[in-house]
C-alpha positions in Angstrom: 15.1 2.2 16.1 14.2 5.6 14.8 11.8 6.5 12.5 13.8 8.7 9.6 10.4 10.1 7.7 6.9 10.0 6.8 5.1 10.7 3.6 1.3 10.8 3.5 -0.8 10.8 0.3 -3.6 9.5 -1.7 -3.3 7.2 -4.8 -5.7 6.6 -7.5 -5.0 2.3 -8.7 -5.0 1.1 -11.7 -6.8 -1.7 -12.2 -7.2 -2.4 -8.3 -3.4 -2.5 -7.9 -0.5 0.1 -7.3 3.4 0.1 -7.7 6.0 1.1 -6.1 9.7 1.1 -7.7 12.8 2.3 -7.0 15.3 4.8 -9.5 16.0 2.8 -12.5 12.9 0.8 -12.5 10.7 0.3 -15.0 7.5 2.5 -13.8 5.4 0.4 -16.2 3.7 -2.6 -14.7 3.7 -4.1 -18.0 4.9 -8.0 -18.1 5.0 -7.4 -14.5 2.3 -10.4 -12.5 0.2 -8.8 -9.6 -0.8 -9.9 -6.8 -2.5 -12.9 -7.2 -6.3 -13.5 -6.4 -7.1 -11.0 -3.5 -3.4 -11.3 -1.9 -1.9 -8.2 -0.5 1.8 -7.5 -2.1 3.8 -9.1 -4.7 7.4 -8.3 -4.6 10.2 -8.2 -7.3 13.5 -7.5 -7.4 13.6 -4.0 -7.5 9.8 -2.9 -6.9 6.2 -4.2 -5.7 2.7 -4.8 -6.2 0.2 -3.8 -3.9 -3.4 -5.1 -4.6 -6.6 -3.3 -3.3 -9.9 -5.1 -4.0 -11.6 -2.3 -6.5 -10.4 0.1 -8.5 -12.7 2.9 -8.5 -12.1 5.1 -5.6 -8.5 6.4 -4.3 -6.8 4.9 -1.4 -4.6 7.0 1.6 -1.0 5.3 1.1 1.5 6.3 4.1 5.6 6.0 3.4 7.8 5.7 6.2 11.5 5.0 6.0 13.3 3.5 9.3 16.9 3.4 10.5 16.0 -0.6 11.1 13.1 -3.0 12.2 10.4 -0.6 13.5 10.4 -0.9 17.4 7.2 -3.0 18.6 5.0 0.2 20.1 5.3 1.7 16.7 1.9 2.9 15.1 0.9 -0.2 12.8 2.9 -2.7 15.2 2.4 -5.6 16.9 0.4 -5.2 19.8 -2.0 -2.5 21.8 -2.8 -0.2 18.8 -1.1 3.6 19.5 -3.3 6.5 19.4 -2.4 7.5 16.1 -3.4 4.3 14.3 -7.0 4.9 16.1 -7.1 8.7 14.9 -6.3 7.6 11.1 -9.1 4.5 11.1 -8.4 1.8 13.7 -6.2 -0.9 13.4 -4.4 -2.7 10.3 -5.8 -5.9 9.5 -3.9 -7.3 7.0 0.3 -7.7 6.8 2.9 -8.8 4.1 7.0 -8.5 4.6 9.1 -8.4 1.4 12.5 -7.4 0.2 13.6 -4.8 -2.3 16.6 -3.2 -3.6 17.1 0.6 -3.7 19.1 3.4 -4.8 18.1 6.2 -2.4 14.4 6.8 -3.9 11.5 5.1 -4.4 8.4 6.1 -6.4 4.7 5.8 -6.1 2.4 4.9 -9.5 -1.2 5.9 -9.0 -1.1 10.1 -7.2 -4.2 11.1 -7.9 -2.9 14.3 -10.4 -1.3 11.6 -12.4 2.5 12.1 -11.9 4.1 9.1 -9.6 5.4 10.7 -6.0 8.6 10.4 -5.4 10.6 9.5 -2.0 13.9 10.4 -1.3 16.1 7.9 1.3 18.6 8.8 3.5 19.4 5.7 4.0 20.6 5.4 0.1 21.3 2.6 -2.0 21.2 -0.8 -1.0 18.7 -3.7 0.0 15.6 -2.8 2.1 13.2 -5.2 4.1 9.6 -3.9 3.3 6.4 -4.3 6.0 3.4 -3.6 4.5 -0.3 -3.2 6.5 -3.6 -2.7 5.0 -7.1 -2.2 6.6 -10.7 -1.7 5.3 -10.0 -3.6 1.8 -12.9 -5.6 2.0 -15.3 -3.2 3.3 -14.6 -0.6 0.9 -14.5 -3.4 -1.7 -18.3 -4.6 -1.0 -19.5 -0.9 -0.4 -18.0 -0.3 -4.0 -20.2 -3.5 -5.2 -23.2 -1.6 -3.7 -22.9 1.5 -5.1 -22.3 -0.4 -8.6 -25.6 -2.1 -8.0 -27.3 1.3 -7.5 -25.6 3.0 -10.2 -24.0 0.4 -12.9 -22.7 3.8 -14.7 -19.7 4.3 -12.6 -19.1 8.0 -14.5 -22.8 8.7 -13.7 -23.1 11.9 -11.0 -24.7 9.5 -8.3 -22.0 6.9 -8.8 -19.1 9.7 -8.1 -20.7 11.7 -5.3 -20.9 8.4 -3.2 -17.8 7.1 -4.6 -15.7 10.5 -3.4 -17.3 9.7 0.4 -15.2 6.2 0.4 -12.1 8.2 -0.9 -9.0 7.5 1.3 -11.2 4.9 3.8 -9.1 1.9 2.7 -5.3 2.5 3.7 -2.4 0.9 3.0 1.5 1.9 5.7 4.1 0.7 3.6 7.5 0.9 6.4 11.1 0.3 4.7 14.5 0.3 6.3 17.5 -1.2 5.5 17.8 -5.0 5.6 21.3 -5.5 6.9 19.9 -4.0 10.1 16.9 -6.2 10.4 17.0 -8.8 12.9 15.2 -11.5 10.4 16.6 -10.8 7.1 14.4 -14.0 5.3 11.1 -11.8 3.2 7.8 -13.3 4.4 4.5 -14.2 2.6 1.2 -12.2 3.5 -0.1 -13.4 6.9 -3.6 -12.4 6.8 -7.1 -12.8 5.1 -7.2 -13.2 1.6 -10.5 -11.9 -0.3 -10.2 -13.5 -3.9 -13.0 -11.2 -5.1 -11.2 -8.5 -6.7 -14.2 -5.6 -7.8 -12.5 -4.0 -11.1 -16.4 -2.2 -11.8 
């Protein structure tokens, strides 16, 4: 299978968590549950909820869309990490599949300038199997407790100086592709660690 595109970017969460929707979804989270606890992805019929463990500092988010299930030497796959998950921070830790339906676009809540990015798919409308990955959400979690034990004013100047140095260290890879093609068409549960503490500041 081929990999059709790949969008990099930071994103800024609200209140530790992150949505991503699809055209004609409601971009508000409101009335919508989060992840529970310190799980990884929630998912709903037409969007998800990804959870990071603090909510101060901006996390690097990376889009790919597939023509089907992402072959196993893939970066963020199964197996021997690729050289390009080692030059971006080492290998994911944490994974969660889910299902979503589409109409040719998804959007991203949280860029850091405040607008939502938006995704175009060529694969258009129709029902998507989604793989999410996530690594460093507890480290940057407990250096974030840290800081807030050095500075407890999270707007003070020491506070944000150290803060911008964690910027973009936790990462989530968030790889769609249409579901009909995938071989296992049943969504999953997360399958890794679960860190309940959530650090909100």
């Amino acid at each position: 299978m081929a990999r059709l595109s790949r969008s990099l970017f930071p994103v800024l969460p609200e209140d530790g968590v992150f949505r991503i929707y699809g055209q004609g979804a409601r971009p508000d989270p409101s009335g919508t549950p989060a992840p529970p606890g310190g799980e990884l992805l929630a998912c709903g019929v037409d969007h998800m909820e990804l959870r990071t463990l603090q909510g101060r500092v901006p996390v690097g988010v990376t889009v790919e869309e597939w023509d089907g299930p992402p072959r196993s030497d893939a970066p963020g796959a199964e197996g021997p990490e690729a050289p390009e998950d080692a030059e971006e921070g080492g290998p994911w830790e944490e994974r969660a599949l889910g299902s979503l339906l589409l109409h040719g676009q998804i959007s991203v809540r949280g860029g850091v300038n405040g607008s939502a990015v938006r995704i175009r798919l060529a694969g258009g409308s129709g029902r998507y199997a989604a793989e999410v990955r996530a690594r460093h959400r507890r480290a940057v979690a407990e250096d974030c407790v840290r800081l807030l034990r050095r500075h407890p004013d999270p707007r003070c100047e020491g506070f944000l100086r150290a803060a911008r140095m964690l910027g973009g260290r936790e990462a989530f890879l968030i790889r769609l592709w249409p579901l009909s093609a995938a071989a296992d068409q049943r969504s999953s549960r997360a399958v890794a660690v679960r860190y309940p503490t959530v650090v909100s500041g």
